[in-house]
C-alpha positions as CSV (number, residue, x, y, z in Angstrom):
1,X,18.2,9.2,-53.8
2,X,14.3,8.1,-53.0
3,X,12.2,6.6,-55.1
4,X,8.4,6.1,-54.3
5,X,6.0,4.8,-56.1
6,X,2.1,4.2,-55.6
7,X,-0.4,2.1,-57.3
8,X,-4.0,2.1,-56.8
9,X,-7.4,1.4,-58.1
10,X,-9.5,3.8,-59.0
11,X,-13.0,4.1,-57.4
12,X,-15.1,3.9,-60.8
13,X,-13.0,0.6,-62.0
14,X,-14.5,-2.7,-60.2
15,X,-12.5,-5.3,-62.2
16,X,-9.0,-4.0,-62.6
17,X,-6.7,-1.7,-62.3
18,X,-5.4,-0.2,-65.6
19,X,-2.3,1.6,-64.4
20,X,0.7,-0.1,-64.5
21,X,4.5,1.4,-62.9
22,X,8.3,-0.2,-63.2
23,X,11.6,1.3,-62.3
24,X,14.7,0.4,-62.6
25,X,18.0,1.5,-60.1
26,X,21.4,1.1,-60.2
27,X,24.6,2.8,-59.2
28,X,24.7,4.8,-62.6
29,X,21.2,4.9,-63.7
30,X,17.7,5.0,-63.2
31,X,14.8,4.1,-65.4
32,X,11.2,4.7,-65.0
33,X,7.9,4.1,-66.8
34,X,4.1,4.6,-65.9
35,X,1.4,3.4,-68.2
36,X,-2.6,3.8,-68.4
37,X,-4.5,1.8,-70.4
38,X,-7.6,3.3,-72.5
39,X,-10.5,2.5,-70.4
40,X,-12.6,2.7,-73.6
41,X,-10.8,-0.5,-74.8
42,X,-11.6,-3.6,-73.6
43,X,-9.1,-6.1,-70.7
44,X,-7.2,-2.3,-71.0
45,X,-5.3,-3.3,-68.3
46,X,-3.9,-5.7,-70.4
47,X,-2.1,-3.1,-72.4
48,X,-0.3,-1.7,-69.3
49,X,1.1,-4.6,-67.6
50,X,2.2,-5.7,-71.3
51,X,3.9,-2.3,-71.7
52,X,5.4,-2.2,-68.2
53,X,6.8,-6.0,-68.6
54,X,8.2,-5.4,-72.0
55,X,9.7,-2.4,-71.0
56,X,11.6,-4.4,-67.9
57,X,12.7,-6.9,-70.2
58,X,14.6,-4.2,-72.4
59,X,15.8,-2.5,-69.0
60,X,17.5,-6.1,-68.1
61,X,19.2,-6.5,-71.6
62,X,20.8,-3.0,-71.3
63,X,25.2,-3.8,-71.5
64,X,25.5,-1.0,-69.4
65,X,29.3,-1.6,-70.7
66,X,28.3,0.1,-73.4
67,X,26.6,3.0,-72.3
68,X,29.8,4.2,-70.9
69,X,30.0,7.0,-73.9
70,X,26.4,7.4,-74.8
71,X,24.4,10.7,-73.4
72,X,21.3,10.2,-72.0
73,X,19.4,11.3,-74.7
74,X,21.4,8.5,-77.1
75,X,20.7,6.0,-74.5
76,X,17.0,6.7,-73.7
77,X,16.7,6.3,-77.6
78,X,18.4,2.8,-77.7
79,X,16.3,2.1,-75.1
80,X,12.8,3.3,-76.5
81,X,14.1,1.8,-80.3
82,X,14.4,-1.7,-78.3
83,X,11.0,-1.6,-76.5
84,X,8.9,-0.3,-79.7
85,X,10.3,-3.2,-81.8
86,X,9.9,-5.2,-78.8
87,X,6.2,-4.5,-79.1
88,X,5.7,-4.6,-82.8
89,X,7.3,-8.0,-82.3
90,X,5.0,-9.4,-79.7
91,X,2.0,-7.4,-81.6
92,X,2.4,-10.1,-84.5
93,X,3.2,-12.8,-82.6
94,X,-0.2,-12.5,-80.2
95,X,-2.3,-11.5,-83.6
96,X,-3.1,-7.9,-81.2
97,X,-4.8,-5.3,-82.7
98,X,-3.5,-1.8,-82.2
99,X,-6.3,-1.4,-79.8
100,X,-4.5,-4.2,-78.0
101,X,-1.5,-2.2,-77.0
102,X,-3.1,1.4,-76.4
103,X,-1.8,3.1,-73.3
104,X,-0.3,6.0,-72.3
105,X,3.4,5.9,-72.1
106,X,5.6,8.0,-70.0
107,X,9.2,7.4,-69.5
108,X,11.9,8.6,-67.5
109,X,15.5,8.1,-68.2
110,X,18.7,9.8,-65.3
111,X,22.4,9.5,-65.6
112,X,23.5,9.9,-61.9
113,X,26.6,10.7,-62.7
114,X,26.5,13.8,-65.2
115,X,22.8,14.6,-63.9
116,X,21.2,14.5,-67.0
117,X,17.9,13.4,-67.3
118,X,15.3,13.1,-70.2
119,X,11.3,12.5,-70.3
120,X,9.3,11.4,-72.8
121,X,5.4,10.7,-73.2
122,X,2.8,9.4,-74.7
123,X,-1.0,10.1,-74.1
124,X,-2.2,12.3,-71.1
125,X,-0.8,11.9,-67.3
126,X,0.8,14.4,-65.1
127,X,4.8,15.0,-65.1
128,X,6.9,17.2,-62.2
129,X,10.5,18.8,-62.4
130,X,10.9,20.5,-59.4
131,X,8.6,23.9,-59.4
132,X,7.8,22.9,-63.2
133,X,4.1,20.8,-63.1
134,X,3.0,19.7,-66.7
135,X,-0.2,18.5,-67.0
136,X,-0.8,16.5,-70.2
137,X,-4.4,16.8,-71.0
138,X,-5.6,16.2,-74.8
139,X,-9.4,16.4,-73.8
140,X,-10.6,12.7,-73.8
141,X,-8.0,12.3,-77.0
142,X,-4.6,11.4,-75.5
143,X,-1.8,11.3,-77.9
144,X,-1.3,7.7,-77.6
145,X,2.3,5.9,-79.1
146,X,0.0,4.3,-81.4
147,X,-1.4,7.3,-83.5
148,X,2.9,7.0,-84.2
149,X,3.5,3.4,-84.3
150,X,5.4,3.8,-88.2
151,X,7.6,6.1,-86.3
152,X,8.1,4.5,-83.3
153,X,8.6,0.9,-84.8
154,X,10.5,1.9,-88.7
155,X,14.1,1.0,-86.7
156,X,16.4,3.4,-84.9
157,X,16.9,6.2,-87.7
158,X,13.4,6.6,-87.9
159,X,12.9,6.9,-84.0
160,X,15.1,8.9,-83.6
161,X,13.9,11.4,-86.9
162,X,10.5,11.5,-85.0
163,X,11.9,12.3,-81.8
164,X,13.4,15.1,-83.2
165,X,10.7,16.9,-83.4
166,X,8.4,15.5,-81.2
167,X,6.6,18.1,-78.8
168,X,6.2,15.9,-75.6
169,X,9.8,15.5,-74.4
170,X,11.7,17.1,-71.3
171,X,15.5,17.2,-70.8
172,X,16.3,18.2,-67.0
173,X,19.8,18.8,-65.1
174,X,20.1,17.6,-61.5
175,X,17.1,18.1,-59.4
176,X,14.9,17.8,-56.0
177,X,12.1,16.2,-57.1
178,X,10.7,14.5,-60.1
179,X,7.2,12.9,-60.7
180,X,5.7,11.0,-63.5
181,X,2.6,10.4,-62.9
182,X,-0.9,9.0,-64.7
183,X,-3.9,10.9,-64.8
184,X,-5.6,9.1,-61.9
185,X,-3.9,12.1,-59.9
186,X,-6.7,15.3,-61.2
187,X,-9.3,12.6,-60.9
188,X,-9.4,13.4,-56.7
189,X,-11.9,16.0,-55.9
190,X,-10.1,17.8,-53.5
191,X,-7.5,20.1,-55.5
192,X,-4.4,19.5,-53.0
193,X,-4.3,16.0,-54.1
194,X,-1.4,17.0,-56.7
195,X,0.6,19.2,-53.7
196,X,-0.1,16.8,-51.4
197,X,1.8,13.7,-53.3
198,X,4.1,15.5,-55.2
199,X,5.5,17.2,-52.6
200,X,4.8,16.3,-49.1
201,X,7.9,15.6,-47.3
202,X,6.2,15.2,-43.7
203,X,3.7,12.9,-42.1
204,X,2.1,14.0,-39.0
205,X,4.9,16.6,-38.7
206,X,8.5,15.1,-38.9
207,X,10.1,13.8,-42.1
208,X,9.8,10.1,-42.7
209,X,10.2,10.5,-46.9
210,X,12.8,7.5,-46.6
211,X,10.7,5.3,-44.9
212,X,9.5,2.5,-47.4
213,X,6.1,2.5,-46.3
214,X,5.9,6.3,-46.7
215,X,3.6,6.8,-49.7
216,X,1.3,3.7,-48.3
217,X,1.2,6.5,-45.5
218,X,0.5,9.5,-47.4
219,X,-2.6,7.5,-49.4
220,X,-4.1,6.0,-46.0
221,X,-4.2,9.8,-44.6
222,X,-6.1,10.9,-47.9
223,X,-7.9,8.4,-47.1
224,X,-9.0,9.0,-43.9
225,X,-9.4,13.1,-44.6
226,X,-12.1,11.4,-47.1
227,X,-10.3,12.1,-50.4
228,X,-11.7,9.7,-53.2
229,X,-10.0,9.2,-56.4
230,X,-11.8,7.7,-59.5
231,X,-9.3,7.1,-61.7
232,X,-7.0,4.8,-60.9
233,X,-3.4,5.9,-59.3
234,X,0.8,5.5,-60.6
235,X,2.9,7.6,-59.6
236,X,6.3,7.5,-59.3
237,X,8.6,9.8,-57.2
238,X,12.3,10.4,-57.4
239,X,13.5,12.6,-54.5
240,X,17.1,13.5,-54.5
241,X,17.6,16.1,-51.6
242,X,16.6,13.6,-48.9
């Protein structure tokens, strides 16, 4: 199994960028997040790394003894339970306004041992399962966790309640390749942007997709066909026929 993941800023954002990406592997498991923060919001950057560090804490305190009998869909709601009251937590301690913590949310959860996997997001970005491209777009009104936070932070019965009946959540079996992805991805001009990371396998003609370096390699030949994204970029790419 290959992971890649790419972060870069955007051409319109001079200060920061305001993506922010973490995954988690182990022999059993893997656990992946991107985040976006709302440019409209000031330091929104802020908001993302918060998210993505918060969300790596919970990751480490997982007993993974315990997860033994849990599906992924159980466990991904632990999980989500932890890091929501994790947040609401930290929102009282720092005195942070909701507008503090606004990002998009996406977050992926895989049990490598009975292939199931789960998806679940908050606020616009782009998600692939195999053939299957989703493109989460609520027209300059992204869904974020926040417009939930009662649901997301009354405790695990009320999570889970929500969840239930929440629209923006994909369970998957096995697969070749799986993308989560922020926004920063339909912000290039040139159309083949999305093909192009997604699902490129080749650089300059022979397979090099386990190569650490390879989506530094992919970007720098965007680069040099002049692609220009303005929005900034996280992606994160789970290959698993390589």
């Amino acid at each position: 199994m290959n992971i890649k993941t790419i972060l870069k800023r955007g051409y319109a954002h001079d200060l920061a960028c305001q993506d922010a990406i973490f995954y988690f592997e182990n022999e059993d498991f893997v656990f992946a997040s991107v985040f976006d923060g709302c440019s409209d919001v000031v330091d929104s950057h802020f908001a993302s790394n918060l998210l993505s560090k918060t969300f790596k804490k919970v990751i480490q305190n997982v007993s993974y003894v315990e997860t033994e009998t849990l599906s992924i869909e159980e466990l991904s709601v632990d999980i989500l339970n932890n890091f929501f009251l994790k947040i609401s937590l930290i929102q009282v301690e720092l005195n942070l306004t909701v507008k503090d913590v606004m990002s998009t949310c996406i977050f992926l959860f895989y049990n490598k041992n009975n292939k199931q996997g789960i998806i679940y997001a908050f606020g616009d970005g782009v998600i692939q399962i195999d053939d299957n491209l989703i493109v989460l777009d609520h027209e300059n009104e992204p869904k974020y966790f926040s417009m939930f936070w009662k649901d997301l932070t009354g405790g695990k019965s009320t999570l889970t309640g929500f969840l239930s009946t929440y629209e923006q959540i994909w369970k998957f079996n096995n697969f070749n390749n799986v993308v989560i992805s922020t926004d920063g991805i339909l912000s290039f001009k040139n159309t083949e942007a999305i093909q192009y990371f997604f699902n490129e396998t080749l650089i300059n003609g022979s397979s090099k997709i386990h190569q650490e370096s390879f989506f530094e390699k992919i970007y720098n030949i965007s680069i040099q066909k002049k692609w220009t994204h303005n929005d900034d970029l996280g992606i994160i790419r789970i290959i698993n026929h390589e």
